[in-house]
C-alpha positions as a printed Julia matrix, in Angstrom:
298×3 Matrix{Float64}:
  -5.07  35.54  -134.53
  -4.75  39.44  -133.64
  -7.77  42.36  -134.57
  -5.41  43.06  -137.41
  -6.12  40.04  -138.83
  -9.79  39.78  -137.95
 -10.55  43.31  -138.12
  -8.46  45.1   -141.21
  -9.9   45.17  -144.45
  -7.31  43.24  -146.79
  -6.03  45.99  -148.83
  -4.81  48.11  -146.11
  -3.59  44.53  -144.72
  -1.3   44.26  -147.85
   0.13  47.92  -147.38
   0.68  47.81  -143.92
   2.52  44.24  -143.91
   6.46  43.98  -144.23
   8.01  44.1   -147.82
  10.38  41.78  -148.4
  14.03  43.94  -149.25
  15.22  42.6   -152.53
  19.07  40.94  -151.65
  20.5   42.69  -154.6
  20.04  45.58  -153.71
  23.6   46.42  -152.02
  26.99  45.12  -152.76
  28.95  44.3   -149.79
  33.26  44.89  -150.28
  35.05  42.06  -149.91
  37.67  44.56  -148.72
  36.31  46.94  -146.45
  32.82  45.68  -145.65
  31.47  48.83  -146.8
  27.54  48.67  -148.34
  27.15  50.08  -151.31
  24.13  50.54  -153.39
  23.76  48.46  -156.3
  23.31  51.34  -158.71
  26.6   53.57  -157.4
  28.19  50.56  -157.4
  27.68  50.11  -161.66
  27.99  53.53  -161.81
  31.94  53.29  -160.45
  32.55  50.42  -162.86
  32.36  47.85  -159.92
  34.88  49.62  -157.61
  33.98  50.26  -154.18
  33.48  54.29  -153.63
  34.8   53.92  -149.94
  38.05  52.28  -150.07
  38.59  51.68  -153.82
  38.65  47.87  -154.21
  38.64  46.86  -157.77
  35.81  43.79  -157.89
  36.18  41.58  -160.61
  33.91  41.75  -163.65
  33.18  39.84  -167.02
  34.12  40.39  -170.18
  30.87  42.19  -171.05
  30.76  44.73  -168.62
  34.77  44.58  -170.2
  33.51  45.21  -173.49
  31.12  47.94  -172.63
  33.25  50.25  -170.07
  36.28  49.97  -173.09
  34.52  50.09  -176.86
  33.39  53.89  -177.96
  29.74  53.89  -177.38
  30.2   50.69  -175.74
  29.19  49.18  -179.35
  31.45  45.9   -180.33
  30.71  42.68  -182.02
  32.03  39.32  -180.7
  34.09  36.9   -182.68
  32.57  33.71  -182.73
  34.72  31.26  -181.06
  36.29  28.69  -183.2
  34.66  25.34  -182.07
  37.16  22.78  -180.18
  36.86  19.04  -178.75
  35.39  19.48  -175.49
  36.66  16.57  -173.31
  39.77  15.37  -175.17
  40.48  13.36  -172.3
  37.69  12.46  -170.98
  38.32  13.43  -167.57
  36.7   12.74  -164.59
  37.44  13.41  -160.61
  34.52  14.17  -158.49
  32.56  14.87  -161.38
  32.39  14.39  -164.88
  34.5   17.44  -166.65
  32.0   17.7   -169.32
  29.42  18.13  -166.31
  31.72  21.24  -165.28
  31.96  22.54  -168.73
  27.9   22.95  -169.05
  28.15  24.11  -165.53
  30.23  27.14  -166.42
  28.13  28.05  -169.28
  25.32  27.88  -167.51
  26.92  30.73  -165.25
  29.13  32.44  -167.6
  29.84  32.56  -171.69
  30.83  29.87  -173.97
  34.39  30.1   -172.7
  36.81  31.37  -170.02
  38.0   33.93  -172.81
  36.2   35.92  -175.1
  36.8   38.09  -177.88
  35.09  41.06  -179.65
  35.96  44.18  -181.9
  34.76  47.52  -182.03
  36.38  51.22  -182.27
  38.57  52.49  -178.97
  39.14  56.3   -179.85
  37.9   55.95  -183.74
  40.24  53.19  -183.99
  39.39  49.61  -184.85
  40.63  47.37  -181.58
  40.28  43.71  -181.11
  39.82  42.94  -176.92
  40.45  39.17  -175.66
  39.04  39.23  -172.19
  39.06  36.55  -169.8
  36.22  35.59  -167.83
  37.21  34.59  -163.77
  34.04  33.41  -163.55
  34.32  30.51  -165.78
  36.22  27.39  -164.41
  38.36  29.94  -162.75
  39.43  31.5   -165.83
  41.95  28.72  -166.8
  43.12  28.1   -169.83
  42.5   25.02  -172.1
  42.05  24.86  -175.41
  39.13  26.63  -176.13
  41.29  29.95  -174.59
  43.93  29.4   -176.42
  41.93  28.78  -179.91
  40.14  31.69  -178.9
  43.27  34.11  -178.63
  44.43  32.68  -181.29
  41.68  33.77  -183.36
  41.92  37.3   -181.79
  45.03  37.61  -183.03
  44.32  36.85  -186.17
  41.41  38.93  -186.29
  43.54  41.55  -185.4
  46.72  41.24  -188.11
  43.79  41.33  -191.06
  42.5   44.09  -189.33
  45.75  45.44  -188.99
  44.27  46.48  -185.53
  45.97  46.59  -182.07
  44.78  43.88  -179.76
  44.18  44.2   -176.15
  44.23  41.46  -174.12
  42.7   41.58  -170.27
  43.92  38.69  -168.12
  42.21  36.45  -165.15
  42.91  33.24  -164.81
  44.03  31.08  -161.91
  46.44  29.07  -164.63
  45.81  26.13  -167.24
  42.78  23.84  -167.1
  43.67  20.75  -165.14
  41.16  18.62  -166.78
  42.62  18.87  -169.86
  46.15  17.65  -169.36
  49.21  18.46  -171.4
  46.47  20.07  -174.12
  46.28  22.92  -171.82
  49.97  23.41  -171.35
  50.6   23.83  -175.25
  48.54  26.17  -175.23
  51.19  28.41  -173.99
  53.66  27.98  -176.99
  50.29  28.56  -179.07
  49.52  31.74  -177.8
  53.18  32.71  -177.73
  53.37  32.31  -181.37
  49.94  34.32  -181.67
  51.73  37.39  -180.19
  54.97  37.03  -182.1
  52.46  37.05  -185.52
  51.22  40.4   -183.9
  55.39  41.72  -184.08
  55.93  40.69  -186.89
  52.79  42.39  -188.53
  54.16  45.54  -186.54
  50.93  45.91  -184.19
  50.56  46.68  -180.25
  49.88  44.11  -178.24
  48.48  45.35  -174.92
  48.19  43.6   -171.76
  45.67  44.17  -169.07
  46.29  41.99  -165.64
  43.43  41.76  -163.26
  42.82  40.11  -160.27
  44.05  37.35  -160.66
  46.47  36.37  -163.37
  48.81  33.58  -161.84
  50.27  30.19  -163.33
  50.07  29.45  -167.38
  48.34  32.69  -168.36
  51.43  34.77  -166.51
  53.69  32.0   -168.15
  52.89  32.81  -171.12
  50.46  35.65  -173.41
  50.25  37.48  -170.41
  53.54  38.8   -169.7
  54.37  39.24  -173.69
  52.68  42.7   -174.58
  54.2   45.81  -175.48
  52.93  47.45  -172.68
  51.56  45.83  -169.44
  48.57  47.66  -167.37
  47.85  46.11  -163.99
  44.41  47.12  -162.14
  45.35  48.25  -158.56
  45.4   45.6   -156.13
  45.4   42.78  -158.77
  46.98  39.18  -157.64
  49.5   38.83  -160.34
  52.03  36.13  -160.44
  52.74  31.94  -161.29
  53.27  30.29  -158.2
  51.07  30.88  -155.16
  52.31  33.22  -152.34
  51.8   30.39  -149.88
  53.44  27.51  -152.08
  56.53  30.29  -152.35
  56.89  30.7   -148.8
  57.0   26.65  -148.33
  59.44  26.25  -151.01
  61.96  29.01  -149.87
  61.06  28.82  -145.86
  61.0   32.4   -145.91
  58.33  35.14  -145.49
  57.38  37.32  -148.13
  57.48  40.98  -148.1
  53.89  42.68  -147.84
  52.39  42.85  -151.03
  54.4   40.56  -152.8
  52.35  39.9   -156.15
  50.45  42.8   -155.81
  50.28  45.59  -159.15
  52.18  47.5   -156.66
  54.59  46.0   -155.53
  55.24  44.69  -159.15
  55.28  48.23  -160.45
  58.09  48.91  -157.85
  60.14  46.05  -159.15
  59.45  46.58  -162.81
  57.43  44.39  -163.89
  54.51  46.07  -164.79
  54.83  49.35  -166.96
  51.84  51.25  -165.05
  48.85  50.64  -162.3
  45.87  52.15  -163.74
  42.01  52.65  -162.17
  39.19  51.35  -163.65
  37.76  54.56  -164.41
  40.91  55.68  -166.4
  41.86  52.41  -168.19
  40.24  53.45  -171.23
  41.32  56.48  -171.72
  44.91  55.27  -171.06
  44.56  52.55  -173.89
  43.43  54.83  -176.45
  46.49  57.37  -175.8
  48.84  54.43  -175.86
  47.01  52.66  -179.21
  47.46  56.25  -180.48
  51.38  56.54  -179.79
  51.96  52.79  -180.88
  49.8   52.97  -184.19
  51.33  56.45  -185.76
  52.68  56.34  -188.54
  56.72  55.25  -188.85
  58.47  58.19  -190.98
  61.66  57.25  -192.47
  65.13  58.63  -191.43
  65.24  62.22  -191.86
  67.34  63.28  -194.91
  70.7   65.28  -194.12
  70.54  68.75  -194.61
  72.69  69.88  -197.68
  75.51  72.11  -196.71
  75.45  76.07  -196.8
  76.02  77.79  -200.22
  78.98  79.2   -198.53
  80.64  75.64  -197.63
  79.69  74.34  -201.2
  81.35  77.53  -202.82
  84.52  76.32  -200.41
């Protein structure tokens, strides 16, 4: 024991001992190392200030940075058989399922509606958090209702991708879930309304296979992972090395695969001018113009 101890009335004991630094406080970047305060970090959407490293993010923080007055509702999703299969590995899958809810929503996507620029807008945003983001058949019921939503809305739908691919645990379900959401796009064409795609780090395997790569216009978030097959699995099938930033947004841009790479902070108001363009109203022909008086008098 010290005189501080023996000697210092308590309260000046409390002020003058250590306080403990919340661990929250700063955000470290996965890409440069740079710290960043937790409150500039929200403030730039979740995109480091120093090197410009888009973190990923739910599909609440989705919701908010995208509706007007970040004000939306959420479609309920439409209830599904949990463990068809009733899988197990290391660990029960239904084990994995309350896992993920636990950390995350209801389901690795989630859909809402609001107003984007006065307009009404249906959003289907994936969630990386849960199980990776794959897609089983709670997705695709959920995009499925989306798209719905949107045709009796008559409302464009957005859809923001992360997924690592479909849901192993749930077998050959999972992979028909890619003609399913296939067909809910091609009842968005024929009701005549945009279908935007967002792709975010990282949209690989079933998700690129299928609803992902289907929109009228595709968006990728700089630096986003976007492709089926694994860069490494690639490289061992073909026993050659890949260029540098193969299935980046970049490099995808380059090659025309993507229509545009757009920040964060300018995704929104890209969406609306594009929902704008894609939702005017179609005019028919324009009428010949009748002939001069002199031509008809001929």
């Amino acid at each position: 024991m010290n005189w501080l101890t023996n000697f210092v009335p308590p309260k000046i004991r409390e002020w003058v001992r250590k306080k403990e630094i919340p661990s929250n406080l700063w955000q470290n970047c996965p890409s440069c190392s740079q710290l960043i305060h937790h409150r500039d970090f929200k403030a730039n959407l979740n995109v480091c200030t120093s090197c410009g490293h888009h973190l990923r993010i739910g599909p609440s923080e989705r919701f908010e940075i995208l509706f007007d007055d970040a004000l939306f509702t959420r479609l309920e999703p439409p209830a599904v058989v949990q463990d068809p299969l009733k899988f197990r590995d290391s660990k029960r899958y239904a084990d994995r399922l309350k896992e993920a809810r636990g950390r995350a929503d209801k389901e690795a996507l989630v859909a809402a509606y609001g107003k984007m620029g006065g307009r009404d807008t249906v959003i289907a945003a994936q969630n990386f958090a849960y199980m990776g983001g794959s897609m089983g058949i709670g997705v695709g019921a959920a995009f499925v209702a989306a798209a719905r939503h949107a045709v009796a809305s008559q409302a464009p739908l957005i859809a923001i991708t992360a997924s690592g691919g479909a849901r192993m645990q749930e077998g050959i379900l999972s992979l028909m879930q890619m003609p399913r959401t296939t067909i809910a796009v091609d009842e968005m064409r024929e009701a005549g309304l945009p279908y935007i795609v967002v792709l975010t780090d990282p949209t690989t395997g079933g998700v690129t296979a299928s609803f992902a790569m289907l929109g009228d216009v595709h968006i990728a978030e700089p630096g986003a992972q976007i492709g089926f097959a694994g860069p490494r699995v690639i490289e061992k099938t073909i026993r050659e090395q890949l260029p540098e930033g193969f299935q980046r947004a970049e490099y995808l841009l380059d090659h025309g695969m993507v229509d545009m790479v757009v920040p964060r902070h300018k995704l929104r108001e890209t969406i609306i001018r594009l929902i704008d363009l894609l939702m005017r109203p179609k005019h028919g022909r324009p009428q010949a113009l009748p002939p001069p008086e002199g031509d008809a008098a001929a």
